[in-house]
Backbone bond lengths (Angstrom), bond angles and torsions (degrees), N, CA, C in turn:
res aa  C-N    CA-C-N  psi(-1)  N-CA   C-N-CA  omega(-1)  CA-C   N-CA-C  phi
1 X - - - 1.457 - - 1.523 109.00 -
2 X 1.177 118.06 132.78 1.865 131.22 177.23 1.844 84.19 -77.32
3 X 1.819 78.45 139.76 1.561 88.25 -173.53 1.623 101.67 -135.21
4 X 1.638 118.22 9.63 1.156 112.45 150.34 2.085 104.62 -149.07
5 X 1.497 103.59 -163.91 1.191 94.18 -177.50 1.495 108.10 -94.06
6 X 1.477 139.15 -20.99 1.101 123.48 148.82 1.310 137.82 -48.54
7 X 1.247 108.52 0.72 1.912 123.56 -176.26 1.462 98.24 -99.00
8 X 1.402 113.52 -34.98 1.724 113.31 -167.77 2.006 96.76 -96.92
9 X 1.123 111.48 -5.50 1.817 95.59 -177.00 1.668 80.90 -102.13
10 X 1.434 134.88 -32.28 1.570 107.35 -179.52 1.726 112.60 -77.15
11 X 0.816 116.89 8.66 1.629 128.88 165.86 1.071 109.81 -70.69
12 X 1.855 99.09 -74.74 1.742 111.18 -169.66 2.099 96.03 -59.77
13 X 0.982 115.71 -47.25 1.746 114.64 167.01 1.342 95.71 -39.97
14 X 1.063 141.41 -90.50 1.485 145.52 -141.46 1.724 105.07 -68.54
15 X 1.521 122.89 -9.24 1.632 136.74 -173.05 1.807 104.59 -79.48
16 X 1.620 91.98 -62.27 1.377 113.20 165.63 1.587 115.15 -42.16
17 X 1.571 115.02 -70.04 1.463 105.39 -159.51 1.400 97.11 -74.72
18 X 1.272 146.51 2.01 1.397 157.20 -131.34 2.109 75.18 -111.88
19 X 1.849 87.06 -82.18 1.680 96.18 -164.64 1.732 102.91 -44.14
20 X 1.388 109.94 -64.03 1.373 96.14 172.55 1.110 135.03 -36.81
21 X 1.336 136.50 -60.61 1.260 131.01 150.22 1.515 117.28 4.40
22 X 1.024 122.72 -74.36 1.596 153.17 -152.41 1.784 103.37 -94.72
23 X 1.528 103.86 19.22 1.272 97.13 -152.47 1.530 160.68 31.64
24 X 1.207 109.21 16.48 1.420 138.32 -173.43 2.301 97.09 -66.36
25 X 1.349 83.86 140.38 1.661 88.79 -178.72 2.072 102.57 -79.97
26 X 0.853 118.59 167.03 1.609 120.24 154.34 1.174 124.17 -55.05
27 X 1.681 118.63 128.46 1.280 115.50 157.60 0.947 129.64 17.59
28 X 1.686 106.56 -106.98 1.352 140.89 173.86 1.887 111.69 -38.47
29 X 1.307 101.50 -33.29 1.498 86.86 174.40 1.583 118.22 -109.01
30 X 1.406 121.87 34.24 1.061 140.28 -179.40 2.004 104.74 -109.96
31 X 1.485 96.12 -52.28 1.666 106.07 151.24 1.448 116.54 -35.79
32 X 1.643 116.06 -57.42 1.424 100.07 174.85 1.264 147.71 -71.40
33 X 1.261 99.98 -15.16 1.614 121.45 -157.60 1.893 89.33 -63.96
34 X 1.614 89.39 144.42 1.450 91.29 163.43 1.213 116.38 -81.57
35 X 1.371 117.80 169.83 1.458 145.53 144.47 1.765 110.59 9.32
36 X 1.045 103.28 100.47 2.008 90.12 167.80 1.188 96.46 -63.44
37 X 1.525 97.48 149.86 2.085 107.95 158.10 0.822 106.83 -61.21
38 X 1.078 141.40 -52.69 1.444 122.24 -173.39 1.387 117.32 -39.26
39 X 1.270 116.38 -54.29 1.905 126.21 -167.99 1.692 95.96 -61.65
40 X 1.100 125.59 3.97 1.650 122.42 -161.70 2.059 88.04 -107.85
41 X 1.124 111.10 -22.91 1.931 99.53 170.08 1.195 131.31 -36.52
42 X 0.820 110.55 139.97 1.808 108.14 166.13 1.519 107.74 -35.05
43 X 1.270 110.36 -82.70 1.412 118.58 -174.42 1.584 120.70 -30.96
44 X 1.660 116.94 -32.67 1.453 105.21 -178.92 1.683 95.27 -78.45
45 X 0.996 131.60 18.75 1.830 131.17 166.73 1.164 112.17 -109.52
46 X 1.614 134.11 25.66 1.046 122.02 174.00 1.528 142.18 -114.52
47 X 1.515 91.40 18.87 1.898 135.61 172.67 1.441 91.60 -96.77
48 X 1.213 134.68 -63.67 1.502 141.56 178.44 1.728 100.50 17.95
49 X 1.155 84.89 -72.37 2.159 89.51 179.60 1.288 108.72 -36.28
50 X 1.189 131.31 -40.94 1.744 132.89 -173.49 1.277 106.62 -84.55
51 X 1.022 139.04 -24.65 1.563 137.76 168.90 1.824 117.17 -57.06
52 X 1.004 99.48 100.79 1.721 112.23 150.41 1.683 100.08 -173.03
53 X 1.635 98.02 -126.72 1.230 133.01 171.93 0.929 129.41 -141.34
54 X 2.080 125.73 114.72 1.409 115.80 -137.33 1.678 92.47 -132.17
55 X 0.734 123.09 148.62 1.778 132.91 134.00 1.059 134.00 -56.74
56 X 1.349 142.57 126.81 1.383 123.61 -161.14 1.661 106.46 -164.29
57 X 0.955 104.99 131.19 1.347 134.67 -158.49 1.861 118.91 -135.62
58 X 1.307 105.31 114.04 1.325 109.93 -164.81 1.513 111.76 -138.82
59 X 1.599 102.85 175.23 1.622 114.12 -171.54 1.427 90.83 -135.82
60 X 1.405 93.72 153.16 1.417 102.88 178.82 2.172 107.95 -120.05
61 X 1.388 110.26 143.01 1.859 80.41 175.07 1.206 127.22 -15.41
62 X 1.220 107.19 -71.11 1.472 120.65 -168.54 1.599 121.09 -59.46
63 X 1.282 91.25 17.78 1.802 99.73 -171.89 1.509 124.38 35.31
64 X 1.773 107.57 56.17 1.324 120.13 176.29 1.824 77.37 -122.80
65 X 1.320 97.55 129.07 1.320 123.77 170.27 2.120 129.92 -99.27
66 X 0.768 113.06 176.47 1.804 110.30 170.19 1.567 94.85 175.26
67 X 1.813 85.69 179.50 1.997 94.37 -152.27 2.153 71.88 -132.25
68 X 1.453 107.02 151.16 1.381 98.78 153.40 1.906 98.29 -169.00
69 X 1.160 116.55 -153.53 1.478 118.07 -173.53 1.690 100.17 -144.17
70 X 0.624 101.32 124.80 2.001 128.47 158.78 1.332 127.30 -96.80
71 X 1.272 98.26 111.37 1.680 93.41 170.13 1.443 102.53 -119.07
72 X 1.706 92.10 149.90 1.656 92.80 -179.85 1.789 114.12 -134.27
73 X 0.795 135.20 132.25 1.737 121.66 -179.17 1.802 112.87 -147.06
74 X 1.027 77.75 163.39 1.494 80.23 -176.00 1.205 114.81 -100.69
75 X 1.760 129.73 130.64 1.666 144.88 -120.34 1.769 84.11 -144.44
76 X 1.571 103.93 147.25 1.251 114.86 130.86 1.911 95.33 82.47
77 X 1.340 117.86 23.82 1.134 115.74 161.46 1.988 105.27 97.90
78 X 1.290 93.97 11.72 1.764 103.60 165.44 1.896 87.56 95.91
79 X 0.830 123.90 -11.94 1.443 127.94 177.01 1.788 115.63 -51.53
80 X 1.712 106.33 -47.71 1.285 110.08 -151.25 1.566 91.89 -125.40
81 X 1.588 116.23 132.14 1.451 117.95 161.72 1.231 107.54 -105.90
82 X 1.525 99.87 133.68 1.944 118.93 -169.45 1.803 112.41 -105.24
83 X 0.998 152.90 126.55 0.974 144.15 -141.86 1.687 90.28 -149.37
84 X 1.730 116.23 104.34 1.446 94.03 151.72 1.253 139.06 -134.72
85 X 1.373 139.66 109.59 1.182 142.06 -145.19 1.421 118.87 -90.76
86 X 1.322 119.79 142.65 1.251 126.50 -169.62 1.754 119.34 -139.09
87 X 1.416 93.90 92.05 1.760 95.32 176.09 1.225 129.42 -30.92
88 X 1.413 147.11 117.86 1.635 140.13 -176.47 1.419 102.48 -74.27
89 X 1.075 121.17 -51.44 1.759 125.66 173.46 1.428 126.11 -83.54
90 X 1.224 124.71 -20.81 1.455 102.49 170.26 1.997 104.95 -136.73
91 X 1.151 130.78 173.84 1.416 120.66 -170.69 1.784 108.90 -95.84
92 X 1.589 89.99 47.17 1.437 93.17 162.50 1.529 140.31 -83.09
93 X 1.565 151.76 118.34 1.488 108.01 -148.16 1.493 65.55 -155.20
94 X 1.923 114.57 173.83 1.109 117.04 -161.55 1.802 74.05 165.23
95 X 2.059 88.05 158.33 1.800 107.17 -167.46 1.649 78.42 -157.28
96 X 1.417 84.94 168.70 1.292 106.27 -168.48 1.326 103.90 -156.73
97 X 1.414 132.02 153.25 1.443 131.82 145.71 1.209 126.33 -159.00
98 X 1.490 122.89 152.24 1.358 129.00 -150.56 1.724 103.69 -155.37
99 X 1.660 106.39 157.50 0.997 118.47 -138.53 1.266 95.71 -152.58
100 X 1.612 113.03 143.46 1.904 118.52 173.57 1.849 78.17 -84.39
101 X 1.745 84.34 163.42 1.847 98.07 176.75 1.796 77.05 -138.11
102 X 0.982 110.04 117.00 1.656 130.86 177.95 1.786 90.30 -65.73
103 X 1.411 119.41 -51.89 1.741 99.22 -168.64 1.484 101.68 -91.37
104 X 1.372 129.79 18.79 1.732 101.67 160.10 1.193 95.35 -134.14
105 X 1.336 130.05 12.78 2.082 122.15 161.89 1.120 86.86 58.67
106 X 1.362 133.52 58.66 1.330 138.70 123.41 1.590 126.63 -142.51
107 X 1.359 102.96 -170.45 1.745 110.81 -157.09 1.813 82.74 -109.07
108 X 1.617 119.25 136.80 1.424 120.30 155.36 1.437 97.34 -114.21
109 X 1.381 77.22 139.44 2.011 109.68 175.73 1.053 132.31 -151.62
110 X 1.687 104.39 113.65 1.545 125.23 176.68 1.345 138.20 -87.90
111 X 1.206 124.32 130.67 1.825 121.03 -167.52 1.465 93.07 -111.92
112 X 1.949 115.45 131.26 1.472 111.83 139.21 1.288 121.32 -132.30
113 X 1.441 116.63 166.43 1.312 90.40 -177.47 1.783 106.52 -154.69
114 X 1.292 136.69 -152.97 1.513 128.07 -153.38 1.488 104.49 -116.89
115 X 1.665 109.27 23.35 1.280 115.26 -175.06 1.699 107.71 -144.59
116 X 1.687 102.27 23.09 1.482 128.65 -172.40 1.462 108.69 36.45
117 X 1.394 102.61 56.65 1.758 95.82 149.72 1.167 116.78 -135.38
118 X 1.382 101.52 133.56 1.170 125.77 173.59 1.406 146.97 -122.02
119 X 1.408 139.04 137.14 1.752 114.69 -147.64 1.690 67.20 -169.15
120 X 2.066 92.24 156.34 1.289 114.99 161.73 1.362 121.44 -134.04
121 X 1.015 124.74 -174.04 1.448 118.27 -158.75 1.949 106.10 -170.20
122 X 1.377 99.58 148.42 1.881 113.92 176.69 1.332 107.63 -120.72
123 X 1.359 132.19 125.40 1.024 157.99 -170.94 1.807 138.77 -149.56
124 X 1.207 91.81 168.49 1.633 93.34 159.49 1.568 126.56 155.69
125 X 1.046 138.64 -124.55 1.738 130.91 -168.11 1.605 77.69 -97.22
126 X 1.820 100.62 146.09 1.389 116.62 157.53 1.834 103.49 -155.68
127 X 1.120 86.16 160.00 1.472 104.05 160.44 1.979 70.60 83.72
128 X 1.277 128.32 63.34 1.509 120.64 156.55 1.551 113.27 76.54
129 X 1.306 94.34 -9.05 1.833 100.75 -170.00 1.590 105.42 119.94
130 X 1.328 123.96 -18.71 1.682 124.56 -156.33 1.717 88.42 -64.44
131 X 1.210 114.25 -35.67 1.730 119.31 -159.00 1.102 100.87 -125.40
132 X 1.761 115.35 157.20 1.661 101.95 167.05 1.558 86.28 -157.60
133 X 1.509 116.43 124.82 1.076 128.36 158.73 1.578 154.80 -117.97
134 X 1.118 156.67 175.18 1.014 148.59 -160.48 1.775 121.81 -125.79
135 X 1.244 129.61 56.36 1.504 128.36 -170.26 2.129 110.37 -42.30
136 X 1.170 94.62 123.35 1.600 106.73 -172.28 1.907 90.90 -80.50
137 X 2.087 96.58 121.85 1.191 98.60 170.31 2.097 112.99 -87.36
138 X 1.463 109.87 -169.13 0.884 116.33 177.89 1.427 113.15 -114.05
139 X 1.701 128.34 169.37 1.331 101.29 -165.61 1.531 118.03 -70.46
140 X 1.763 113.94 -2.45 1.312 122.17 -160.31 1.701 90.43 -86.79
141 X 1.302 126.27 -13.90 1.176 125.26 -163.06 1.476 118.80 101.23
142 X 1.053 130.56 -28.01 1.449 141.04 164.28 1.129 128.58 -50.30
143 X 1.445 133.32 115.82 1.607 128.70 179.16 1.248 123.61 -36.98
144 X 1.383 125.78 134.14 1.097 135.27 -153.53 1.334 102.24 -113.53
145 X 1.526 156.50 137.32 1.194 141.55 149.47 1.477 153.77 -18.13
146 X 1.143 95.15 14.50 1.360 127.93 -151.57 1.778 111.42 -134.95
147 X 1.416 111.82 118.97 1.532 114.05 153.90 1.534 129.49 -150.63
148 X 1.624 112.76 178.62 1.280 120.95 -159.43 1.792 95.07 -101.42
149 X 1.131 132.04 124.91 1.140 127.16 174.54 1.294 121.57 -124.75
150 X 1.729 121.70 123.81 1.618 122.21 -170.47 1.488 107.36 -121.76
151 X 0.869 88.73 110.99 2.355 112.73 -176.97 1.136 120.46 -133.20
152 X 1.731 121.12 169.88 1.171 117.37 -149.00 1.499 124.64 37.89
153 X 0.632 129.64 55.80 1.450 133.69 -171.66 1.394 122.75 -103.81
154 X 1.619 105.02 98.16 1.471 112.83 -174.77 1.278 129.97 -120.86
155 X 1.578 155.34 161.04 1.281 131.64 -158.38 1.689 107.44 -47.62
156 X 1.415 136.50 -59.46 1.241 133.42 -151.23 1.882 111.48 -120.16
157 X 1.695 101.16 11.72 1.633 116.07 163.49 1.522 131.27 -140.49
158 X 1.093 120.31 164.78 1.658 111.19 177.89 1.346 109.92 156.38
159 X 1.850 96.07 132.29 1.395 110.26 -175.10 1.553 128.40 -76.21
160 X 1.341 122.69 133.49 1.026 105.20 -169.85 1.956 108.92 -127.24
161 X 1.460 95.46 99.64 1.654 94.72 -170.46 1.755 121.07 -92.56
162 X 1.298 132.86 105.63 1.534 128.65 146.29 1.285 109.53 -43.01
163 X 1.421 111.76 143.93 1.616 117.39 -171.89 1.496 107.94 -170.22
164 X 1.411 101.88 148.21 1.719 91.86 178.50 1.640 103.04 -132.54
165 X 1.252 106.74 166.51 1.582 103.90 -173.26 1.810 109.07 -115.33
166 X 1.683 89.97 124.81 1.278 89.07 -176.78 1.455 128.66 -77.27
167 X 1.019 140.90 -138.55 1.936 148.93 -155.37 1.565 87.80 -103.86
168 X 1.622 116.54 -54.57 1.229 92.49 165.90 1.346 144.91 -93.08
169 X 1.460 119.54 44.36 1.360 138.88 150.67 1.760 96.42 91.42
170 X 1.409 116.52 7.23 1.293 106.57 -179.02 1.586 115.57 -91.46
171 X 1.276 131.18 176.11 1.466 132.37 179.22 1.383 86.93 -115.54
172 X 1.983 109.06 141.26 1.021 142.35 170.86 1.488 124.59 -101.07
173 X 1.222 141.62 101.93 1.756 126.06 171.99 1.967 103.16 -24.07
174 X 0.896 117.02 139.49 2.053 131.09 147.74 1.450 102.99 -103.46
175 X 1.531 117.29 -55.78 1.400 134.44 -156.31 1.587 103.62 -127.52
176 X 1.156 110.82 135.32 1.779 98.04 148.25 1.579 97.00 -139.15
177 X 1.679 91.05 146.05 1.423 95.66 -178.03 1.357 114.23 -123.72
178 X 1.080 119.20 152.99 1.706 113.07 -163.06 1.902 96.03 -125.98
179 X 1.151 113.45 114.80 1.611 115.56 174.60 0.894 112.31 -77.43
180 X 1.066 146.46 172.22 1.919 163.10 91.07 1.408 129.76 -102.74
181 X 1.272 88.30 135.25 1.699 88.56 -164.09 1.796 107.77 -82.23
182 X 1.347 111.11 119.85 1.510 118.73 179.89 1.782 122.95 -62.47
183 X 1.116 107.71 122.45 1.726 113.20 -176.30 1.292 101.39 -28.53
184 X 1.536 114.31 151.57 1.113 123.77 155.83 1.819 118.91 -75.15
185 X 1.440 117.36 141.52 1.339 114.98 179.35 1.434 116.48 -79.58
């Protein structure tokens, strides 16, 4: 623990000549930099549909339901989609974000949340674009039984189902979530 402020500026000193070292630019001018080309593809626009501020209202199997709000936007120079969710009924909350990877033609996507779980997942547009989903890996890397599914998907609605696949290779509802997109103020 820094136990005065000359202990914490020879840090931030020692951060600097550290990044430099290693050639790394400053902070502050890493904040500025525009947009890589890369993040300018089609493909990093193809979450776009999930971006605003939503309402959201869901069922669970067991037909225990809840209401909460999601916001989602796109971070970090159009590169990174940020997702953070906020239970209306209980103080559950959890973010996520995900990303095109230009060398494996897919989307990576991470969930955490205030009840330490956490899982990632490879994905992206299917069914032509109508759907776009996210298969939950395992920590070995291996598909997990488990995925994120985005349907019906229209400017100001869209379903959003968790699901797992049973023995006989079919997908089951866990969750279904029903969006709406909240007025603008």
């Amino acid at each position: 623990m820094l136990r005065s402020t000359g202990g914490l500026r020879k840090l931030q000193r020692g951060t600097a000549v550290a990044l430099a070292a290693i050639g790394a630019p400053a902070l502050p001018a890493l904040a500025q930099q525009p947009a890589p080309a890369h993040c300018a593809a089609p493909e990093f626009s193809q979450l776009d549909f999930w971006t605003g501020d939503w309402e959201v209202n869901w069922r669970f199997a067991n037909g225990q339901s809840g209401t909460g709000r999601n916001r989602v936007v796109r971070e970090y120079g159009g590169c990174v989609v940020v997702e953070r969710f906020q239970d209306g009924t209980t103080d559950f909350a959890g973010t996520s974000i995900a990303t095109f990877m230009p060398a494996a033609g897919s989307w990576a996507f991470t969930w955490m949340d205030n009840r330490a779980t956490t899982f990632r997942a490879i994905g992206g547009p299917v069914e032509n674009g109508a759907a776009f989903e996210f298969v939950i890996r395992q920590g070995n890397g291996e598909p997990a039984p488990y995925r994120i599914r985005f349907e019906e998907i229209g400017r100001d609605s869209l379903t959003w189902r968790f699901q797992s696949r049973g023995a006989d290779g079919n997908w089951t509802d866990m969750t279904v979530s029903r969006y709406r997109r909240r007025p603008e103020a």
